[in-house]
ROSE-4610 file (N, C-alpha, C; in Angstrom, 1 decimal, always signed):
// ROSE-4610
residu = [X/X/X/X/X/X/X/X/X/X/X/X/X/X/X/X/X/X/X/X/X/X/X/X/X/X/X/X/X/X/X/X/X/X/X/X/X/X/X/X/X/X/X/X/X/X/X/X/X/X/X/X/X/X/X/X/X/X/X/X/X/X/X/X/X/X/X/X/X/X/X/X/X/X/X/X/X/X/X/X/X/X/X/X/X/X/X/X/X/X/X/X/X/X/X/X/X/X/X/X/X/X/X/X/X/X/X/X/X/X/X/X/X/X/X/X/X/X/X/X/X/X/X/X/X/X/X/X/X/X/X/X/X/X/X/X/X/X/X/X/X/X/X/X/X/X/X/X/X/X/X/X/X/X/X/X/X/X/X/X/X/X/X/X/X/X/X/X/X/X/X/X/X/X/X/X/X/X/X/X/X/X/X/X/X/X/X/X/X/X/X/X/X/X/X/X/X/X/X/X/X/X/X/X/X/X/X/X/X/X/X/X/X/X/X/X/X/X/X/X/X/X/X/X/X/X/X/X/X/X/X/X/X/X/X/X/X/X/X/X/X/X/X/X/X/X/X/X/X/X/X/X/X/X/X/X/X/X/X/X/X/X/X/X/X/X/X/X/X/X/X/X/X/X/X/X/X/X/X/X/X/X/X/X/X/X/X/X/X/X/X/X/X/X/X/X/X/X/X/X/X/X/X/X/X/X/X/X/X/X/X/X/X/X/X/X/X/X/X/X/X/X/X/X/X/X/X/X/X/X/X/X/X/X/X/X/X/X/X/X/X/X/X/X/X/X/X/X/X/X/X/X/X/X/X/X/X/X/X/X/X/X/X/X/X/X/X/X/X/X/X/X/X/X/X/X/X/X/X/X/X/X/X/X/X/X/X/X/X/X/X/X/X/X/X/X/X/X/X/X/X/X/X/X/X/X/X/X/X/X/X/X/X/X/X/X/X/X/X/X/X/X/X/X/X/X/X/X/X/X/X/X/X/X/X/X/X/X/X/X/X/X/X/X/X/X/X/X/X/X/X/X/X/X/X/X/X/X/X/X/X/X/X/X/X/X/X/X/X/X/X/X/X/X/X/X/X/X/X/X/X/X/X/X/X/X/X/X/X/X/X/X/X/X/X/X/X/X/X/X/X/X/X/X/X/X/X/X/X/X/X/X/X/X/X/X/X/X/X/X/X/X/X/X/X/X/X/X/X/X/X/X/X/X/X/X/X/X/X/X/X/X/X/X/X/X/X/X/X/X/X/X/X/X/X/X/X/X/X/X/X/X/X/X/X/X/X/X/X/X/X/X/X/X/X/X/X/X/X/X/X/X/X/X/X/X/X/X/X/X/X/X/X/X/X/X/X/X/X/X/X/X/X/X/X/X/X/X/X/X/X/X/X/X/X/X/X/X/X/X/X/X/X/X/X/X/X/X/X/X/X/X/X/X/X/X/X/X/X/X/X/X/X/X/X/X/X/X/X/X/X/X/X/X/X/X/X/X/X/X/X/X/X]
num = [1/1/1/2/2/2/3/3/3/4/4/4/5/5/5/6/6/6/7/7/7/8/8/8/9/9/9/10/10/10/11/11/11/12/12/12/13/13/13/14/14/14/15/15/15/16/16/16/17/17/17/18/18/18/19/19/19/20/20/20/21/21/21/22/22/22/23/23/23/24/24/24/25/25/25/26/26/26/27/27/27/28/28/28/29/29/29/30/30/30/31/31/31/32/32/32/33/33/33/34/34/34/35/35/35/36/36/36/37/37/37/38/38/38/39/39/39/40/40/40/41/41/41/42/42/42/43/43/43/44/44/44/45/45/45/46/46/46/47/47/47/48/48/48/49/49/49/50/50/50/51/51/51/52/52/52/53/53/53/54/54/54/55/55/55/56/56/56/57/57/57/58/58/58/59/59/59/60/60/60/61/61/61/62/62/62/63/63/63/64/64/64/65/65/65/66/66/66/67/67/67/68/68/68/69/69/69/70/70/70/71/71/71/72/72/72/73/73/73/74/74/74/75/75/75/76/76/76/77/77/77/78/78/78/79/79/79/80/80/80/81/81/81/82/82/82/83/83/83/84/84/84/85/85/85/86/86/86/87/87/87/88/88/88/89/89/89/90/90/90/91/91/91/92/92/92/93/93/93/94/94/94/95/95/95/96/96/96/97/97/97/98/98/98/99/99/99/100/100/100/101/101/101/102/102/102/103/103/103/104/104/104/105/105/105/106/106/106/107/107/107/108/108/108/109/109/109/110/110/110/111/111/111/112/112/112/113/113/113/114/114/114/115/115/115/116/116/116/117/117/117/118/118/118/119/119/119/120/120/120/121/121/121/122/122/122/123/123/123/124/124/124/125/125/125/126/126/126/127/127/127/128/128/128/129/129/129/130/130/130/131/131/131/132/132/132/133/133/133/134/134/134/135/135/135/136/136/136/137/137/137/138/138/138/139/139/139/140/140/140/141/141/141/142/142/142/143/143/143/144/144/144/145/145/145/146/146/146/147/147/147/148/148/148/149/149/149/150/150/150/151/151/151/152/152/152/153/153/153/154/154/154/155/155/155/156/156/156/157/157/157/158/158/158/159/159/159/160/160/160/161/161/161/162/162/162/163/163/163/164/164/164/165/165/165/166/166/166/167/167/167/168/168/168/169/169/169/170/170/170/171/171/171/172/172/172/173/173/173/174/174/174/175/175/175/176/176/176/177/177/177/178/178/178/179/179/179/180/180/180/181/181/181/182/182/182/183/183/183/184/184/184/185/185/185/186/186/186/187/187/187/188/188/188/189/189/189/190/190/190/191/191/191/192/192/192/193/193/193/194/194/194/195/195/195/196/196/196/197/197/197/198/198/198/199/199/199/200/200/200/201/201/201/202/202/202/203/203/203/204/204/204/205/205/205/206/206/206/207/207/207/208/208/208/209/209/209/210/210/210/211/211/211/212/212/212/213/213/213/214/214/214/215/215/215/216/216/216/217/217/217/218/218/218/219/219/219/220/220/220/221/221/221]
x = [+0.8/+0.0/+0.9/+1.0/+0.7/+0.9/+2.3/+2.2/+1.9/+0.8/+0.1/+0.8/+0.2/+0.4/-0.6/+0.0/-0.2/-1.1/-0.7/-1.8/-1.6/-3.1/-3.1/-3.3/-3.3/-3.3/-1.9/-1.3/+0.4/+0.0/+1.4/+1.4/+0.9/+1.3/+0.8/-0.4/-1.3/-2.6/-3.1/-2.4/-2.8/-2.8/-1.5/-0.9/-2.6/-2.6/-3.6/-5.1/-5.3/-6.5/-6.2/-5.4/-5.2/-5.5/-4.6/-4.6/-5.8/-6.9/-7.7/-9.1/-8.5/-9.8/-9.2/-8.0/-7.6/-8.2/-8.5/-9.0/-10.4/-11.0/-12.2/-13.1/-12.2/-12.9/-12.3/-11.4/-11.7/-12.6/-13.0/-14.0/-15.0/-15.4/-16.7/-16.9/-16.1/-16.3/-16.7/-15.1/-15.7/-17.2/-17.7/-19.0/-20.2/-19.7/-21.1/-20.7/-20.1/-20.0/-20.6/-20.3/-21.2/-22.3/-23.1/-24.7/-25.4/-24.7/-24.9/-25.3/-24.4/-24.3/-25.2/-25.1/-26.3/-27.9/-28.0/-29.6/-29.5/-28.7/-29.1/-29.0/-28.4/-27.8/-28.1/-28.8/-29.1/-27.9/-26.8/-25.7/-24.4/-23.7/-22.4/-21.1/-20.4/-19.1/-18.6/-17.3/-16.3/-15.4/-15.1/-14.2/-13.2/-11.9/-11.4/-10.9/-11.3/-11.1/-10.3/-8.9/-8.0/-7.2/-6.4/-5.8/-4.0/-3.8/-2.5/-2.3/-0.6/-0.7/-0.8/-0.4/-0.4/-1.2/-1.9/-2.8/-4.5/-5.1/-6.9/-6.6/-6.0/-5.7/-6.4/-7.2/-7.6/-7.4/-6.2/-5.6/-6.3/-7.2/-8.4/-9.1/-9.5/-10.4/-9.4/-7.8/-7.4/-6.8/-6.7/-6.2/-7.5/-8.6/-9.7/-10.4/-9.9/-10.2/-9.3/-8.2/-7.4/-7.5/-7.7/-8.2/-9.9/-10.7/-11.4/-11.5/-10.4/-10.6/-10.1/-8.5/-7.9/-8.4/-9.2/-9.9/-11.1/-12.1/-12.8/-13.2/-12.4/-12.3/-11.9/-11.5/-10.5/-11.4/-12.4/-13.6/-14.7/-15.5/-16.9/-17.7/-18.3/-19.6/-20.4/-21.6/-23.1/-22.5/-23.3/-23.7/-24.1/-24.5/-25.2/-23.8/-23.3/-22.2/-21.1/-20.9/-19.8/-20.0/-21.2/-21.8/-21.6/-22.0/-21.7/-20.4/-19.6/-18.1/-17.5/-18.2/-17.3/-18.1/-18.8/-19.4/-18.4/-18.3/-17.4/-16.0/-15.6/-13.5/-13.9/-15.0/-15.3/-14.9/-16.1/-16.2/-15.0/-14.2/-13.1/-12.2/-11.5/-10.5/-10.7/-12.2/-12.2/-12.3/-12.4/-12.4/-10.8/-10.2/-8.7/-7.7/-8.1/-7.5/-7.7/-9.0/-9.1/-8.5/-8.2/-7.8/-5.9/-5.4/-4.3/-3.7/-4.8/-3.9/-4.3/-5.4/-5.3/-4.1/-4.0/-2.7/-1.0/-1.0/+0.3/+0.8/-0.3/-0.8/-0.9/-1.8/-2.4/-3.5/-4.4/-5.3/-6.4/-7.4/-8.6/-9.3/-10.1/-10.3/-11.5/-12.5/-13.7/-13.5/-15.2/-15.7/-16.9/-17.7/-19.1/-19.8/-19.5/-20.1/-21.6/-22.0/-23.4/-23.8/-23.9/-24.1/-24.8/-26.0/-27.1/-25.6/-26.1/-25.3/-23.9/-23.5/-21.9/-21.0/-20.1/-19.2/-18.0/-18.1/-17.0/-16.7/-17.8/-17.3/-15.7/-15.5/-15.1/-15.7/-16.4/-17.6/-18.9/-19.4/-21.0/-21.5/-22.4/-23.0/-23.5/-24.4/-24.8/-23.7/-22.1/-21.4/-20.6/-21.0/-20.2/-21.3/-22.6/-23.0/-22.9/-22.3/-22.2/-20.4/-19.8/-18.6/-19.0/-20.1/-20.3/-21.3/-21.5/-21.5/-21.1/-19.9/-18.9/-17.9/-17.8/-17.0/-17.8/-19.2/-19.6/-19.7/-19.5/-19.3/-18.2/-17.1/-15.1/-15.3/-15.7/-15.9/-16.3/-17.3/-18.1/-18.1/-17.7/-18.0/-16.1/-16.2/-14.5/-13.2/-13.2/-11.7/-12.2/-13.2/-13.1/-12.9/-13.2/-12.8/-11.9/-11.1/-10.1/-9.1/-9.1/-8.4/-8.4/-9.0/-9.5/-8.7/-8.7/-8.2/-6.9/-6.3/-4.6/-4.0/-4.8/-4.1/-3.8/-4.7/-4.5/-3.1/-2.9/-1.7/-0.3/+0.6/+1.8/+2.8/+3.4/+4.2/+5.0/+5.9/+6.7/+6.3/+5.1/+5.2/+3.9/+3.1/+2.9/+3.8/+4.5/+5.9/+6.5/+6.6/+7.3/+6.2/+5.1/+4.1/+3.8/+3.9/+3.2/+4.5/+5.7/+6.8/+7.1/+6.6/+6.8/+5.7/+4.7/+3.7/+4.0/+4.2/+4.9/+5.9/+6.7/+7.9/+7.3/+6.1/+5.4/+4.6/+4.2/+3.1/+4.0/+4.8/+5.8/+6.5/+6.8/+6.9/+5.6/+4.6/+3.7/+3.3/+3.3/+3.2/+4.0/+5.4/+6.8/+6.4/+6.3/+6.0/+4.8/+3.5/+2.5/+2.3/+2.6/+2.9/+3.7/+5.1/+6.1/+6.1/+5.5/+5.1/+4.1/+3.3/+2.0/+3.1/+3.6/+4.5/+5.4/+5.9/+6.9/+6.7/+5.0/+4.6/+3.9/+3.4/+3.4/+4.5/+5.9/+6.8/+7.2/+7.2/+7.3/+6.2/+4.9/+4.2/+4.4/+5.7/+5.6/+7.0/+7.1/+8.3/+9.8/+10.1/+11.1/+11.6/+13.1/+13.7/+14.1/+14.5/+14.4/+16.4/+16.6/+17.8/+18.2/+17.6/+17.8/+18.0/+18.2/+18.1/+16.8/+16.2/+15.2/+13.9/+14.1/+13.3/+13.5/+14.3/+14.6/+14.0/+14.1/+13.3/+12.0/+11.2/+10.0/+9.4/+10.2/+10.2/+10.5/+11.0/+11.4/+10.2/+9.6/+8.9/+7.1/+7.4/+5.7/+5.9/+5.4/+5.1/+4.0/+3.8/+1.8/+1.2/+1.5/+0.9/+0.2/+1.3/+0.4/-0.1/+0.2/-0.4/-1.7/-1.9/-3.2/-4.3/-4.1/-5.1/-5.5/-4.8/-5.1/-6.2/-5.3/-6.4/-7.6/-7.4/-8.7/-10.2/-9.4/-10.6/-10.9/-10.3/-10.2/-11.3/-10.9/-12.4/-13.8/-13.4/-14.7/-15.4/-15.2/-15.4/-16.2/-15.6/-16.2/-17.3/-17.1/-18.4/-20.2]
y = [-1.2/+0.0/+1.3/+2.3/+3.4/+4.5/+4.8/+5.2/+6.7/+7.1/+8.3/+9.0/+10.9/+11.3/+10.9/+11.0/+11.5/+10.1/+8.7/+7.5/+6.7/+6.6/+5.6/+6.6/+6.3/+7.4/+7.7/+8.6/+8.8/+10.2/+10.5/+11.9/+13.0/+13.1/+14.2/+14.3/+13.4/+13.4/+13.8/+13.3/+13.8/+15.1/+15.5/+17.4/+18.1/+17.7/+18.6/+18.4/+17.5/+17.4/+18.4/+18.6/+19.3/+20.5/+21.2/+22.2/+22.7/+22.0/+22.4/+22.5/+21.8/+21.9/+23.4/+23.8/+24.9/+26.1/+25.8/+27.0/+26.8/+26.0/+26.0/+26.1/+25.8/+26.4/+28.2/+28.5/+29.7/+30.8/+30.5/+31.6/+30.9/+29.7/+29.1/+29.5/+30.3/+30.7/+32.6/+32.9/+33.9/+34.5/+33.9/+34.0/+33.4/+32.4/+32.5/+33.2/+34.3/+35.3/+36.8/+36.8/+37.5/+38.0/+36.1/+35.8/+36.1/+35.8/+35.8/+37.5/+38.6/+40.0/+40.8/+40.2/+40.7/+40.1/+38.9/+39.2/+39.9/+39.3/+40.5/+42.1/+42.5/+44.0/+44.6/+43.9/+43.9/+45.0/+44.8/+45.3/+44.4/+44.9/+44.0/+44.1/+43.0/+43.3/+41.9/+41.6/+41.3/+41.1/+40.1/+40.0/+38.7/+38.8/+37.9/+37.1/+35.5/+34.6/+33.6/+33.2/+33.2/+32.7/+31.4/+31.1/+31.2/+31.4/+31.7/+33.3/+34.0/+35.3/+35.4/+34.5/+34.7/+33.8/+33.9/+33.2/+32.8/+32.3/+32.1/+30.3/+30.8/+29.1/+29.2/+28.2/+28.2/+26.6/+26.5/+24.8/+23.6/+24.4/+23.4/+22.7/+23.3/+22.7/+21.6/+22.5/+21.1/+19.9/+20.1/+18.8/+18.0/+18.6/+17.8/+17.2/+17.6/+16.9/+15.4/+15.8/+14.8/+13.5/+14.4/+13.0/+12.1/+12.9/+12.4/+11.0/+11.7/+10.5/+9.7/+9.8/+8.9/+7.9/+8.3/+7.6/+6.4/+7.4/+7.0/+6.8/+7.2/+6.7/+5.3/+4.5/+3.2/+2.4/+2.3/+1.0/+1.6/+0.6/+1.6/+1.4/+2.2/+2.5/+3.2/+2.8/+3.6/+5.1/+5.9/+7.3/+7.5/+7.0/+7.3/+7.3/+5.9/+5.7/+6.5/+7.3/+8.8/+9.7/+9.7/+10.9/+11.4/+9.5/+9.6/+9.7/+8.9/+9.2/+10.3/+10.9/+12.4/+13.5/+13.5/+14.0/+14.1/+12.8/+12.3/+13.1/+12.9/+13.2/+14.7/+15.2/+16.9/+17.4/+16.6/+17.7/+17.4/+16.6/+16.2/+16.9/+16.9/+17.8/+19.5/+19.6/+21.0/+21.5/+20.9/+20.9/+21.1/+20.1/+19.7/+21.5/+21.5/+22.3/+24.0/+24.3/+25.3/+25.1/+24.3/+24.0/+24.2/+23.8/+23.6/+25.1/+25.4/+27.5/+28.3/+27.9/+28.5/+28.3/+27.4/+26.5/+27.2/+27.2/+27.1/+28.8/+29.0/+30.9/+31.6/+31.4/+31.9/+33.5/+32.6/+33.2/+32.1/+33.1/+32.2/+32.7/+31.7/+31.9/+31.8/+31.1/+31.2/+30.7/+31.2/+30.8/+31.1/+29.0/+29.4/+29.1/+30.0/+29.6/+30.3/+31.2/+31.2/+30.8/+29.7/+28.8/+27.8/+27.3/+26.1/+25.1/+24.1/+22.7/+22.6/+24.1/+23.9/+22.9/+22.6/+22.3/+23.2/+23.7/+24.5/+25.4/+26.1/+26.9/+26.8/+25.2/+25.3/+24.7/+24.1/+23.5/+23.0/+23.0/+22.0/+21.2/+20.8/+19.4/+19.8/+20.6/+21.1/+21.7/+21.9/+21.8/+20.9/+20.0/+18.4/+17.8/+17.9/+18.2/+18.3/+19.2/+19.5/+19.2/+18.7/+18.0/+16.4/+16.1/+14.6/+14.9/+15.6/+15.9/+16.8/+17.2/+17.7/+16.2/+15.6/+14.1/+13.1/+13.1/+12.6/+12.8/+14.3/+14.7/+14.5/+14.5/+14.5/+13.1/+11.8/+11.2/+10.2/+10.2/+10.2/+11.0/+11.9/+13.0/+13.8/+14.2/+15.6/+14.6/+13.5/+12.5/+12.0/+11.3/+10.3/+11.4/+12.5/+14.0/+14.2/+14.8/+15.0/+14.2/+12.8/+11.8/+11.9/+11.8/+11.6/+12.6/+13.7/+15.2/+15.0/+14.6/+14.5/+13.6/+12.6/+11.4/+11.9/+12.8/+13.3/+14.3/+14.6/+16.3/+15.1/+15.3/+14.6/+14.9/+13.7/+13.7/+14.7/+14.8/+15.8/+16.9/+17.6/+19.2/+19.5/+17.9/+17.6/+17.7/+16.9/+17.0/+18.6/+18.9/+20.3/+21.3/+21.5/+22.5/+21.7/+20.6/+20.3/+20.6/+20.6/+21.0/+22.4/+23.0/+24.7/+25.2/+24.3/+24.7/+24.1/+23.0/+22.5/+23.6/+24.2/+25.0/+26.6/+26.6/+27.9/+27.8/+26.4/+26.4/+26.0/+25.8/+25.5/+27.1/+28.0/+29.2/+29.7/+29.3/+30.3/+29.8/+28.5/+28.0/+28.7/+28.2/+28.9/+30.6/+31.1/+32.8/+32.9/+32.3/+32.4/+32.3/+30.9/+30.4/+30.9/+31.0/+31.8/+33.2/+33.6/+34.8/+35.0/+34.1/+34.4/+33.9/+33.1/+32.0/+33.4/+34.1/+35.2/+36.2/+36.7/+37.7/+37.4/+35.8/+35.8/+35.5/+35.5/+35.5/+36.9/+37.7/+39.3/+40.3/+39.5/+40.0/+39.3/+38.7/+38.0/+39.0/+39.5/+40.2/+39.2/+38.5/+37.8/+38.5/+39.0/+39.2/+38.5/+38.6/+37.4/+37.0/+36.1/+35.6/+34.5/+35.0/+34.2/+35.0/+34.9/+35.6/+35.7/+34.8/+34.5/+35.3/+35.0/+36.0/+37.6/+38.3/+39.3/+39.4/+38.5/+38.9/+39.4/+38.5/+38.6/+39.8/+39.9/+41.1/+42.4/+42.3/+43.6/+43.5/+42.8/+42.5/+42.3/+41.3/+41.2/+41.4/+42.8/+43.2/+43.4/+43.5/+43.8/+44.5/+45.2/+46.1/+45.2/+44.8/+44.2/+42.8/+41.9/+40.8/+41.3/+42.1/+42.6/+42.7/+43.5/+43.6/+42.5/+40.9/+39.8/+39.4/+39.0/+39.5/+39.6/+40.9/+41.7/+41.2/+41.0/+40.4/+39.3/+38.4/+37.0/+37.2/+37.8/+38.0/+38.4/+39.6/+39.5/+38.3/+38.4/+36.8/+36.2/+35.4/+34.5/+35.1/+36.6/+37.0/+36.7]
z = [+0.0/+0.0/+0.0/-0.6/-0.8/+0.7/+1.4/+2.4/+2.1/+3.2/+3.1/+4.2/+4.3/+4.9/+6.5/+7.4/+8.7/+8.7/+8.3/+8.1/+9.7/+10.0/+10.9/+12.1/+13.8/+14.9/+15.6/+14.5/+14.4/+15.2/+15.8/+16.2/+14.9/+13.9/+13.1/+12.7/+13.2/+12.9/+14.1/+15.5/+16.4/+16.4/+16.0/+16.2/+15.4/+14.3/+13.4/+14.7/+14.7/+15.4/+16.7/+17.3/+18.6/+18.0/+17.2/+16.5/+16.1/+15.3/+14.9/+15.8/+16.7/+18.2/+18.9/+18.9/+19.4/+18.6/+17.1/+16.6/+16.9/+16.6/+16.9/+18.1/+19.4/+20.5/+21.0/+20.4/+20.1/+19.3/+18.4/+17.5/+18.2/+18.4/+19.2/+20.0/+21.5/+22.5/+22.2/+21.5/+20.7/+20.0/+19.4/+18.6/+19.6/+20.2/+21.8/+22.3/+22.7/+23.5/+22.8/+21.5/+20.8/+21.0/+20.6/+20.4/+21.3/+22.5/+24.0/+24.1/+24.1/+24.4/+23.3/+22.0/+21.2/+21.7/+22.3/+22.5/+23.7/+24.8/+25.9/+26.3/+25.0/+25.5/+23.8/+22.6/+21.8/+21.1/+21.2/+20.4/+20.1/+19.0/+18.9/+19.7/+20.0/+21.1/+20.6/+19.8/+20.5/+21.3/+21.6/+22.8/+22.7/+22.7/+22.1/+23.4/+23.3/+24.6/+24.0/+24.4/+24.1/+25.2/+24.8/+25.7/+25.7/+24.5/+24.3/+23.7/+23.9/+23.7/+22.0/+21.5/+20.1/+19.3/+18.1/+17.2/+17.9/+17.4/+18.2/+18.5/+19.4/+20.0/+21.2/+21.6/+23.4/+23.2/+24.2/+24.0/+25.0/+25.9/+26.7/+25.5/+24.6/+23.2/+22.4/+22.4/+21.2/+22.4/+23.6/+24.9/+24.7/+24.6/+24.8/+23.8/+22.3/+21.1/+20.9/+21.4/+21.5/+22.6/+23.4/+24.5/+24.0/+23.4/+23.2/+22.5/+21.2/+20.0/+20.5/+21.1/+21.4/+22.6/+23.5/+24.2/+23.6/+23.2/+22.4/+20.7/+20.2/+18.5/+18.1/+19.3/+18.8/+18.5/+19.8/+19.8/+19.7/+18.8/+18.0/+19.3/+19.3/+20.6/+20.1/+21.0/+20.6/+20.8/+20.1/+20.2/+22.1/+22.3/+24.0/+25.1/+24.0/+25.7/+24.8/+23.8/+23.7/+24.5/+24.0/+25.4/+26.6/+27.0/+28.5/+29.0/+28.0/+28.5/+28.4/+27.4/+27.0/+27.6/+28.6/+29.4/+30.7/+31.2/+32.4/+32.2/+30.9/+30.9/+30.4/+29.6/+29.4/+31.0/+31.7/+33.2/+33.8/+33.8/+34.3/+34.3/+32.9/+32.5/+32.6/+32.5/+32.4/+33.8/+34.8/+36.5/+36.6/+36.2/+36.8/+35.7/+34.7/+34.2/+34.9/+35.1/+36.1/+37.4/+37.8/+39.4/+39.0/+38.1/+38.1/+37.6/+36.5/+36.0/+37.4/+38.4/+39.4/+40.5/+40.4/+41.4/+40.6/+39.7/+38.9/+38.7/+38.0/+37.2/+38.2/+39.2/+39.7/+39.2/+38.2/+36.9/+36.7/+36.7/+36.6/+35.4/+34.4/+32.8/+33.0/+34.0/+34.1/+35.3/+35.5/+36.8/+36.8/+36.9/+36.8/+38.2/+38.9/+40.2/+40.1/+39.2/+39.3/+38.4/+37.7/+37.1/+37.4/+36.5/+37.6/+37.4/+38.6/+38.3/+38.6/+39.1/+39.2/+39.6/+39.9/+40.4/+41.1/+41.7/+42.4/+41.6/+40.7/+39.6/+38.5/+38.6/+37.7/+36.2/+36.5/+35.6/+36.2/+35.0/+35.3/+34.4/+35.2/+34.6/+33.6/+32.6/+31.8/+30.5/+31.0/+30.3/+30.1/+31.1/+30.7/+29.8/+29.8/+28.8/+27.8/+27.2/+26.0/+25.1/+26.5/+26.1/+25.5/+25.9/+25.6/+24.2/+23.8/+22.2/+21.6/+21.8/+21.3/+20.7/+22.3/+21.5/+20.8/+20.5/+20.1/+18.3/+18.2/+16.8/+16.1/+17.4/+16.9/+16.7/+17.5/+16.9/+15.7/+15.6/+14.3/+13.0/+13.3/+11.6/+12.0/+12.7/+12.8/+12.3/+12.8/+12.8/+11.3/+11.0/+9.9/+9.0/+8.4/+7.7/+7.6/+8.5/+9.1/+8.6/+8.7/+8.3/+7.0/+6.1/+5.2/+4.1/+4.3/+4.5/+4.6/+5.4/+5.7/+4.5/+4.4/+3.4/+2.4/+1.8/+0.5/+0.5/+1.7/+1.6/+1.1/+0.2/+0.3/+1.3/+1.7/+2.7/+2.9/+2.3/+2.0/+2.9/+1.6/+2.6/+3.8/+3.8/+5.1/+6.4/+6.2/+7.0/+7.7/+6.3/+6.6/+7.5/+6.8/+7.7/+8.8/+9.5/+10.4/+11.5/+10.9/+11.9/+12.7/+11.0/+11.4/+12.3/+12.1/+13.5/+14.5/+14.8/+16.0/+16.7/+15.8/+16.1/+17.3/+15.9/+16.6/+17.8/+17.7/+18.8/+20.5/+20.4/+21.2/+21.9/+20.9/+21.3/+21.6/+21.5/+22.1/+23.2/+23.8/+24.8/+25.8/+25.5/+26.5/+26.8/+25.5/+26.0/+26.8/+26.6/+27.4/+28.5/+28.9/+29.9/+31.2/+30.1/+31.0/+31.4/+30.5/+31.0/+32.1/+32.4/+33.6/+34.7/+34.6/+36.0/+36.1/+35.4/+35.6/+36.7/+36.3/+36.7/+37.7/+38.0/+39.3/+40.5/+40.0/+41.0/+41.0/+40.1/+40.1/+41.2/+41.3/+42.1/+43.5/+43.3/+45.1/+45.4/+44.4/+45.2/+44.0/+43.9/+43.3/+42.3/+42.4/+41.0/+40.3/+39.0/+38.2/+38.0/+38.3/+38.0/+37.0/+36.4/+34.8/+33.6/+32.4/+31.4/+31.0/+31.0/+30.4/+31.3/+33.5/+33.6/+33.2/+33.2/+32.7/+31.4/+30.6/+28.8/+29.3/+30.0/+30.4/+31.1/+32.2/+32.5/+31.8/+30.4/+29.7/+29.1/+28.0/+27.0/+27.4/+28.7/+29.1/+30.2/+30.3/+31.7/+32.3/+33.2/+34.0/+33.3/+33.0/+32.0/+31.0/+30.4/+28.8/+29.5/+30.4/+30.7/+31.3/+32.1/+32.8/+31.6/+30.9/+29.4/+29.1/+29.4/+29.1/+30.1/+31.0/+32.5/+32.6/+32.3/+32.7/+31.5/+30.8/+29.6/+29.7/+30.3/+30.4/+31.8/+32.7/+33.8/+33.4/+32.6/+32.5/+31.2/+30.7/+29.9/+31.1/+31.8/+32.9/+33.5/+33.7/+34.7/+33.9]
């Protein structure tokens, strides 16, 4: 046979899937946040919800596309029990992921504490909910597509583009990341004894991180 690109559940099929759950639960959060402010305040507002400082990446969406399939894409199962399971690892991961940018960051991306059904405001049952057909879509219709879609790209400069995003997305993690961990040892008082905290300190400072911040709260509210 005819070796394809990204054939079989190889990392580069994983990478695109990550990737492509990262854009899409960004303009998805984006655009419900919209819909949401145009019926209740019947005017338009953007607001960009975003988890990394650079590109419309929110990487809870592509961790969680990936766990899905790979959890559940292998062995065929009803429609009901995706649901249920991708209901269970939705609220799960999306609990453990707020608990841990609060623990680590010390930054909170949402908080549904007035929310029916919560869970300790970091999720709820009504959005575990909607994680268990979210995986029920990824996998049924997003992966077999998706797959389908890769085969055709030739290896080659599959190869190549899936590196140079790798390359990128890797820097945007480190800057993002590193930059909140920075600023909160900056706000403990800690000067930076590294090169690298000093970059951070030159480049992303309270200033421009707070803008992040501050939109990122209200979002949640």
């Amino acid at each position: 046979m005819k070796e394809k690109f990204a054939q079989g559940r190889c990392f580069y099929k994983f990478f695109w899937l990550f990737l492509l759950g990262c854009i899409f639960g960004a303009y998805y959060e984006e655009i419900g946040n919209m819909l949401v402010h145009l019926i209740k305040n019947h005017e338009f507002l953007w607001e960009r919800r975003r988890g990394l400082l650079y590109g419309p990446i929110s990487p809870i969406y592509g961790f969680g596309t990936v766990i899905f399939i790979f959890l559940l894409g292998k062995k065929h199962r009803k429609p009901w029990q995706i649901i249920l399971y991708g209901a269970l690892l939705g609220g799960i991961f999306e609990y453990l992921m707020s608990y841990f940018q609060e623990v680590l960051m010390g930054t909170v991306s949402w908080d549904y504490s007035s929310y029916f059904l919560n869970i300790n405001g970091r999720t709820t049952i009504p959005f575990a909910l909607v994680w268990g057909v979210f995986a029920l879509v990824l996998v049924k219709f997003v992966y077999p597509t998706v797959s389908i879609f890769l085969a055709k790209i030739p290896i080659k400069i599959g190869k190549i583009v899936t590196n140079i995003l790798i390359v990128f997305l890797c820097l945007d993690f480190f800057l993002s990341w590193g930059a909140l961990l920075r600023q909160k040892f900056r706000q403990n008082g800690q000067p930076p004894i590294t090169v690298v905290g000093k970059f951070f300190d030159k480049y992303y400072t309270d200033e421009r991180l707070n803008k992040e911040k501050q939109m990122a709260e209200q979002n949640a509210k």
